[in-house]
N, C-alpha and C positions, 0 to 999 in steps of 0.2 A: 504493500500500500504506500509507503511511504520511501521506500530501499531505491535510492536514484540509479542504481546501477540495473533494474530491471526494466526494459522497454516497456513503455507504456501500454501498447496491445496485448501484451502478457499481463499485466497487471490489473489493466480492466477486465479479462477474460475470466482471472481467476475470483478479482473481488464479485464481477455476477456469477459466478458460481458459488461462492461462501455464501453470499446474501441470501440465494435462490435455497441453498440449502437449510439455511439458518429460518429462512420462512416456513418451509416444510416440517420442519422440525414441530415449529412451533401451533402450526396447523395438526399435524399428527399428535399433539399431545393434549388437542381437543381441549386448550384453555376454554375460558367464559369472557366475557366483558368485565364481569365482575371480577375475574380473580383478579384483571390486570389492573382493578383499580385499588383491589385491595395490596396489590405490588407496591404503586407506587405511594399508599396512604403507609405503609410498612419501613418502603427503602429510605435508609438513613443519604438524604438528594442535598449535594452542594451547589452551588452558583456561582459564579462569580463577582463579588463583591462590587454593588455599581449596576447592575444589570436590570434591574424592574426600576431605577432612577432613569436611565440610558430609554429605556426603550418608550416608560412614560412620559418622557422629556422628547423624544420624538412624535410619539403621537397625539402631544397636546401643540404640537405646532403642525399638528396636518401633515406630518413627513409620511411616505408608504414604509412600511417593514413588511419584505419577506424575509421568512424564516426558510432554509433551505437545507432539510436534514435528511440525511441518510439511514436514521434512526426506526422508530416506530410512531410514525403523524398521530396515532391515538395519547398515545403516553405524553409527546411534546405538547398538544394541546390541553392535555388534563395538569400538566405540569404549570402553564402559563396561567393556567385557569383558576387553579390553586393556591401557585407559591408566589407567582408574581402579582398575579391579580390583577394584569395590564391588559387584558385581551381586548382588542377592538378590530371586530370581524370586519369592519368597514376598510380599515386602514392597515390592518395585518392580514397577510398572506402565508401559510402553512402549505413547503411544498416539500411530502416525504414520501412515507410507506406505510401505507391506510391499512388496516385490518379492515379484513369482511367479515361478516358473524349471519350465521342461519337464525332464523324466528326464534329461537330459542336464545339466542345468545352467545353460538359456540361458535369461536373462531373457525373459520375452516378455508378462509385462502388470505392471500394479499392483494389489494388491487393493482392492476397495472399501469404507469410502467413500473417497473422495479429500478429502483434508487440507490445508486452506493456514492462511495468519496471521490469516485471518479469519473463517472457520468451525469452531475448534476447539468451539465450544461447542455447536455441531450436529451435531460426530459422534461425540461423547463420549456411551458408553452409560448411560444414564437412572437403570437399575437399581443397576448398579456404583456410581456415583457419589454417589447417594444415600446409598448404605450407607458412605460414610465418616464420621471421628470429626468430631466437633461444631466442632472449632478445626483452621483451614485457614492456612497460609503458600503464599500464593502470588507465584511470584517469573516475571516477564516482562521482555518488549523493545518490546514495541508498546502504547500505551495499548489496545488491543482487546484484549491477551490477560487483561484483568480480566475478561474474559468467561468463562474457562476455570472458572471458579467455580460458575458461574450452576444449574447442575445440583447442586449440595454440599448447599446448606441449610445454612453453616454459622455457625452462633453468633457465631462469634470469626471474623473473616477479617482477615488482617493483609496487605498488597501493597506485594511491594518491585520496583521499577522500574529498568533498566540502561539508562540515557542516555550509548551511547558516543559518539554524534558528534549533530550536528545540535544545539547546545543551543539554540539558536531555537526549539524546542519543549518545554523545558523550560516551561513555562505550559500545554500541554496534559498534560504528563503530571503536574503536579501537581494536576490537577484526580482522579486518579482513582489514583495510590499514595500510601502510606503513607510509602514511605521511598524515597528517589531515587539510587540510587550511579550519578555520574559517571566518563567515561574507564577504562572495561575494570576499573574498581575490582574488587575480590577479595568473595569470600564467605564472609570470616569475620565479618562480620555476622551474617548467618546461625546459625552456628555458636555463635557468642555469645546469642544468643538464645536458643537452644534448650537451650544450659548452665542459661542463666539459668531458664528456665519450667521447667526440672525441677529444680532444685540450690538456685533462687538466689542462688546463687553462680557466677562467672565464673572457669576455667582460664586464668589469665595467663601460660601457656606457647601461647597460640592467637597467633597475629600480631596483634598491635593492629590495632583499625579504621582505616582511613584518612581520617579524618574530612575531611579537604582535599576528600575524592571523595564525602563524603553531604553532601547535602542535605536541609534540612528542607522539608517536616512531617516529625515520628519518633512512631511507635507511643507511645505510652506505656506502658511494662510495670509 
């Protein structure tokens, strides 16, 4: 997934087969809707520090959020729903890997297409995506996901990158973000930015940035 030395057609091939398999699985073990809520009312779930600020802070200035995960879109939903408490269906966008469930409740496929960390930019609809606003913040984990973009057309693209472990690849991922926050760093960055492109000015009641945990290159605003 991440190992630079494996050709990218090999790497997509096998993560849709992990995925593909990893759905199966989980269809054949004939979960419920309800078990997976009671999953996530159970699992002990971190966030990153700044994240329901971040996203509330955008969509109280009308900014669009897509959310673009490879995950499970039922769980990311119930998560937003719950922990953040920021959901607005109008202005957030959820594009992952849907469960299907029979009248009863029982999982029993995924809907399609199928999602991993390296085809998002292939199953992101054409249309939709196009029609967003001109200036794009795009925030990832993998240098691939600068590809989540590739559909936008947009003007302004600013890409900020979360390097939590592995920094031996800090040189690849400088090659392709803007701004680099190390070690599970926070997103008030983010949030600072976004003061700033509309105000700015900077609300110094927001938690200072961590600056120990960015790295340069930085945007220039």
């Amino acid at each position: 997934e991440i190992d630079p030395r494996v050709p990218y057609a090999k790497k997509n091939e096998l993560m849709e087969e992990w995925v593909f398999l990893s759905q199966k699985l989980i269809a054949d073990w004939r979960f419920s809707l309800e078990d997976t809520a009671k999953i996530l009312d159970s699992a002990p779930i971190f966030l990153r520090a700044g994240v329901a600020e971040a996203f509330s802070y955008a969509l109280s200035k009308d900014i669009d959020v897509y959310i673009i995960s490879a995950g499970i879109g039922d769980m990311v939903t119930a998560l937003l729903d719950k922990v953040l408490n920021v959901r607005n269906e109008e202005k957030m966008s959820i594009v992952s890997n849907f469960m299907h469930a029979d009248e009863s409740g029982i999982i029993t496929s995924f809907k399609a297409p199928l999602l991993h960390s390296l085809n998002k930019s292939q199953v992101l609809d054409k249309a939709t995506m196009a029609s967003l606003r001109t200036n794009t913040i795009l925030l990832g984990d993998f240098p691939h996901d600068i590809h989540m973009a590739d559909q936008v057309g947009s003007e302004t693209l600013l890409t900020i990158g979360f390097l939590n472990e592995k920094e031996d690849l800090l040189k690849d991922y400088t090659k392709y973000y803007d701004v680099i926050i190390l070690n599970d760093g926070n997103f008030d960055i983010l949030t600072r930015l976004l003061q700033f492109i509309d105000t700015k000015e900077v609300d110094e009641t927001v938690t200072q940035v961590d600056t120990d945990n960015l790295l340069k290159p930085l945007i220039a605003v």
